[in-house]
N, C-alpha and C positions, 0 to 999 in steps of 0.2 A: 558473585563471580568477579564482579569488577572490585571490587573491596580485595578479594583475596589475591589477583591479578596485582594489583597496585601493590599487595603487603610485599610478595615472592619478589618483586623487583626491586622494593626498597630494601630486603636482606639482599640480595644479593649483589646491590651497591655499596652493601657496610662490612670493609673487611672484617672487623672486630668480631663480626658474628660470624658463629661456624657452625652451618648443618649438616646433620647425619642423616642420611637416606637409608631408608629398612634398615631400622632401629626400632626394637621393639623394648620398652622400659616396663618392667618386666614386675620391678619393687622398687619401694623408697628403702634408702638405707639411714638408720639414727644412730649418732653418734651415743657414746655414754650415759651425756646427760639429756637425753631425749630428743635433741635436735635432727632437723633434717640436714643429715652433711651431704645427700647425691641420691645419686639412679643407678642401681644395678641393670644394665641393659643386655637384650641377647642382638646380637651383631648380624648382618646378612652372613658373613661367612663360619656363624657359630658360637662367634667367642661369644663367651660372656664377660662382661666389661663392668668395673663399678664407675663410674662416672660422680668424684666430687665437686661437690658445689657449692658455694658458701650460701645461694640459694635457691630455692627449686619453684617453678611456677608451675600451678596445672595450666593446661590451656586445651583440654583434649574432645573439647565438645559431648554431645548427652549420649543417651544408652537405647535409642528407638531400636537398633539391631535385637533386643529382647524379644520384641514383636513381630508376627509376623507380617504383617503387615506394615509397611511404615516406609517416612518419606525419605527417611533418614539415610546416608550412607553405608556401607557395609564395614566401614572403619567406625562406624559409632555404638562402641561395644562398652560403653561403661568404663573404660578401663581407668580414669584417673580417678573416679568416683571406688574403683575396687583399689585401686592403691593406698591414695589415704585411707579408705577403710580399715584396711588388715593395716596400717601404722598405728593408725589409735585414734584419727582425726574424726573430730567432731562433727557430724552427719545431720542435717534438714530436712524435713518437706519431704521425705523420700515418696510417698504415698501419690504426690501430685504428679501425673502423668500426663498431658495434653495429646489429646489424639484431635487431629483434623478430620474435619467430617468428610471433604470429597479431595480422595486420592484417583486419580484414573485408574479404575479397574477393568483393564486390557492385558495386564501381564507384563511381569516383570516385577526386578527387586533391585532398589527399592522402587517404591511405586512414584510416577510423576504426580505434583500437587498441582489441582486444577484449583488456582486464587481464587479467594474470596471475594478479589472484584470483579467475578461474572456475577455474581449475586450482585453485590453492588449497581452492576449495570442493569441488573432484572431478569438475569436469571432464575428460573426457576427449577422445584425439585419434582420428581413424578417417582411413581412407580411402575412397575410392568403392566401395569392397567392402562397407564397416561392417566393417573389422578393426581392432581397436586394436593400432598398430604400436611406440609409446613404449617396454613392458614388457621387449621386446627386443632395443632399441638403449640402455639404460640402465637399469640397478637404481630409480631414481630416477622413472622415466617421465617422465610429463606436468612434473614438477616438476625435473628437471632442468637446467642452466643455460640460459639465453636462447639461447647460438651452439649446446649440442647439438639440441635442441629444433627450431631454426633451422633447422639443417642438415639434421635426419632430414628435415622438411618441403619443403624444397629439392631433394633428392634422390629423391625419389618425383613431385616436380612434372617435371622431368627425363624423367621414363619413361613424362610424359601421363599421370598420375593428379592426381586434385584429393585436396583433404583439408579435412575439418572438424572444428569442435569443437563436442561434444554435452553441451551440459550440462541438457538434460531430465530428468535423473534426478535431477542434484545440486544441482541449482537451480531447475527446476522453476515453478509455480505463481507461487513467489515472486521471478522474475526482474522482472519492472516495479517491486519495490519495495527488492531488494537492489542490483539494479545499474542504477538510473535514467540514464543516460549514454548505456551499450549499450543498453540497450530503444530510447532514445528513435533513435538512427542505424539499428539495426534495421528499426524500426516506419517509417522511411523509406526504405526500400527493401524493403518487403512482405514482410520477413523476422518469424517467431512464435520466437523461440527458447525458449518453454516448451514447444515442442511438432515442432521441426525444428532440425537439425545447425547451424551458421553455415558457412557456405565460410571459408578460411582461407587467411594467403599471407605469409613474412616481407617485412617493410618495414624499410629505411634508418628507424634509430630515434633512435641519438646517436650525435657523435664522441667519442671521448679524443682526437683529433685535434687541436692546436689551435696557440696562440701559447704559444711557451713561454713561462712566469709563476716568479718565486720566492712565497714564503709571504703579502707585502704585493700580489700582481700585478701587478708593475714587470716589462716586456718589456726586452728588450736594450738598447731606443734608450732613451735618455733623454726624459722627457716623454711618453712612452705608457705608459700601463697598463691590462689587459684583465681581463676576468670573469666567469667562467658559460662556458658550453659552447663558446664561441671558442678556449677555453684548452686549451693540454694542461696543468694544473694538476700532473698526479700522480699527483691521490689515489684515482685510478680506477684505478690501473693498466693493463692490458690487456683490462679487459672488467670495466663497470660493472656493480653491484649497483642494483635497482630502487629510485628516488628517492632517491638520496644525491648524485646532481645537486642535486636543490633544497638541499639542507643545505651544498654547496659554492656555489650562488649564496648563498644569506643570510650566508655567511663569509665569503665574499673580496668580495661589496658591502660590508662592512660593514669590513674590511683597506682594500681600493683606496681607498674614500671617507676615510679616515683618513691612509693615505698621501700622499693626493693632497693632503689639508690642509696635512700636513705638509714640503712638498717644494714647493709653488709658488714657479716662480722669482719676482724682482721684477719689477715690472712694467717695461714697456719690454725686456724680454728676449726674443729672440728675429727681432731685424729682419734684413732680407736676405733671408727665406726664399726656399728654390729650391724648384719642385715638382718632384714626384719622375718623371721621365721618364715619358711611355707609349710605346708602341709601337701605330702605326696599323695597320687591318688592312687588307688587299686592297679593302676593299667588298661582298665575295661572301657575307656570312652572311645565314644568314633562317631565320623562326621554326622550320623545321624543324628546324634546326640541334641546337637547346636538346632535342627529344625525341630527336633523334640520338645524341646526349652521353649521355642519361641511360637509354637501353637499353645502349649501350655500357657502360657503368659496372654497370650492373645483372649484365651478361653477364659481362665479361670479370675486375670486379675488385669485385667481389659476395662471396656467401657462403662461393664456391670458388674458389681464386685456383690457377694456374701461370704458370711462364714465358712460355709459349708466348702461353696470352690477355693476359698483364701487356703482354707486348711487342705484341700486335697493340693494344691497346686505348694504348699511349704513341707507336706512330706513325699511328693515328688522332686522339688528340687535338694533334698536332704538326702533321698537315693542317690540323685544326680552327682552332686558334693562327692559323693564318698565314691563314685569312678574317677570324677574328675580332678579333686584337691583343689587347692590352692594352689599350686605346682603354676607360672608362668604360661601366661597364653588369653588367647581370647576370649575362648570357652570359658575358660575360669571364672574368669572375668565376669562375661553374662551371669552365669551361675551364684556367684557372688552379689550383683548387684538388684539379682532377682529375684534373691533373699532377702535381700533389704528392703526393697517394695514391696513384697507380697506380706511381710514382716507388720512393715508399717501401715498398710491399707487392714491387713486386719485390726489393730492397735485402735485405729480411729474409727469409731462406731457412730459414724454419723456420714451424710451427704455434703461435701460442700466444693466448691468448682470444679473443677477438671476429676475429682474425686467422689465415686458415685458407689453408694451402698443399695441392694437391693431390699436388704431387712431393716435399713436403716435410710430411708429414701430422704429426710429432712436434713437439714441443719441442728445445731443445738448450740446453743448460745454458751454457754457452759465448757465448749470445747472449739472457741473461736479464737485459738492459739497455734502457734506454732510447734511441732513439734521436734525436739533434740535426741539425738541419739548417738552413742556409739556402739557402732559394727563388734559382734561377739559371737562367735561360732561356736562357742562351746554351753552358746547359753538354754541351746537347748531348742523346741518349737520354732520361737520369737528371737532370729539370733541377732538381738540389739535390745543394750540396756539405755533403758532412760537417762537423759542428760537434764538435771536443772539450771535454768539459765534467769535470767534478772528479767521482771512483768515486762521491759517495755521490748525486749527483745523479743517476747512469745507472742506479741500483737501479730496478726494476721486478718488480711482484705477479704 
């Protein structure tokens, strides 16, 4: 919050920069020869506006709104991850989902994240028995990585058990003053946690999913470059370490904005633009649609993934597509970028971090790479064809 506080004051100290409020960018538009020359945008009062640019940044954050659960904001619908998609841009990591294990489960969307450092502090996890079940499924317990944690929690949800974390003991008294955040979301929905368990539930947290980036966050097309959680950057591997997201936005803001300097074509470049096709949908979508999607996603290509749910859950969003199209908007959007995950998680037949196969529980060393893709709707099942890229680029943590 203070990050973003600081950012909105330093634009709106710099004349040179000019924001649009309810602006929704809707598509990239490519010139002739492939480049990104702008943003076809739809306008609070309607228009539709093309917006050129000599160059375009994503900066639109990740796609947790797919799930239904998550910590995510109701603006984090995928959407720049669907834009360069349907332009042509070179796609990562789709498959990698990070879901946090304890979201406060009291109600509400998106759900508040109860930090990882009440476990830290000795927090522990129970069930509606009051057993501590962590010690068990890991040496490590409560402190374990995020997807094991996740998962024990997930799998007791499964069998109709709830679960909480109790940190009365280990925090105690001094909860209003150590962790003022969670008090305060607490203390809004008539929850004491110096004195009672919190309910607990994973939530859709980040992607590694993103637009493929090299080291400057230059995407494949020419004239686009992306940054921050859009990206599949890399440096995450297959399953993020807590805040090192922030330390890859302040790096690659601070690469792209340099890049970008460095690299503006001359002006008058880029005339001719074509906008980049959509596809109309039947007419038949409606708002239910969007909570449709996102139990789907939750169910089938969630914290436990096989074949069986992959596939049902890619020829349900394949019906979905064809009410909703490509056609501008949110929806779309999820729907697009839900295909590209459930796409990819089936693609990878094996377990490895924030990526969990149930017919495929292990690792395989064999497929300890990254994978590339570009977004194709017509391809069919699996709508993304394989990208080959150079050995040290395919490395993966």
């Amino acid at each position: 919050a203070e990050l973003v506080r600081a950012l909105s004051e330093a634009v709106a100290r710099t004349p040179s920069v000019q924001p649009w409020e309810g602006v929704f960018a809707s598509d990239l538009v490519l010139a002739e020869d492939g480049r990104v020359a702008g943003v076809l945008a739809r306008h609070r009062d309607g228009r539709v506006v093309f917006h050129a640019a000599g160059a375009v940044v994503l900066a639109t954050g990740g796609c947790g709104q797919l799930y239904a659960r998550t910590t995510n904001p109701p603006e984090a619908t995928g959407d720049g991850l669907a834009l360069a998609g349907r332009a042509g841009a070179q796609l990562a990591d789709l498959e990698f989902i990070q879901f946090h294990p304890t979201a406060l489960d009291a109600g509400g969307d998106p759900l508040p994240l109860l930090t990882e450092a009440l476990r830290g502090e000795g927090a522990i996890l129970i069930d509606d028995r009051g057993r501590r079940f962590m010690p068990a499924i890991d040496r490590r317990a409560e402190l374990a990585p995020r997807d094991v944690v996740a998962r024990a929690i997930w799998r007791l949800q499964q069998q109709g058990r709830r679960v909480f974390l109790d940190a009365t003991a280990a925090v105690g008294e001094a909860f209003p003053r150590r962790f003022p955040t969670v008090w305060a979301h607490c203390r809004e929905r008539g929850l004491d946690p110096r004195r009672e368990p919190l309910p607990v539930t994973p939530a859709a947290h980040y992607a590694m999913a993103g637009v493929a980036v090299d080291i400057e966050g230059r995407t494949t097309l020419p004239g686009l470059w992306a940054c921050g959680e859009v990206t599949a950057s890399g440096v995450h591997g297959a399953n993020r370490l807590a805040s090192n997201s922030l330390l890859e936005a302040l790096i690659y803001g601070a690469r792209v904005a340099a890049s970008v300097a460095a690299s503006m074509p001359a002006p008058g470049s880029g005339r001719g633009a074509l906008v980049c096709r959509e596809a109309a949908g039947d007419g038949s979508a409606s708002a239910a649609d969007r909570q449709e999607l996102r139990w789907l996603m939750w169910r089938r290509v969630g914290l436990e993934r096989d074949a069986e749910g992959l596939d049902q859950a890619l020829t349900a969003l394949a019906r979905l597509r064809r009410r909703v199209g490509d056609a501008p908007g949110e929806l779309a959007n999820l729907v697009t970028v839900g295909r590209m995950v459930a796409a990819a998680a089936r693609a990878r037949e094996e377990s490895r971090g924030a990526h969990f196969r149930r017919d495929f529980p292990a690792p395989r060393a064999e497929l300890a790479q990254r994978n590339f893709w570009i977004y194709d709707p017509s391809a069919g099942h699996l709508p993304l064809r394989a990208v080959e890229v150079a050995a040290q680029e395919r490395k993966i943590a």
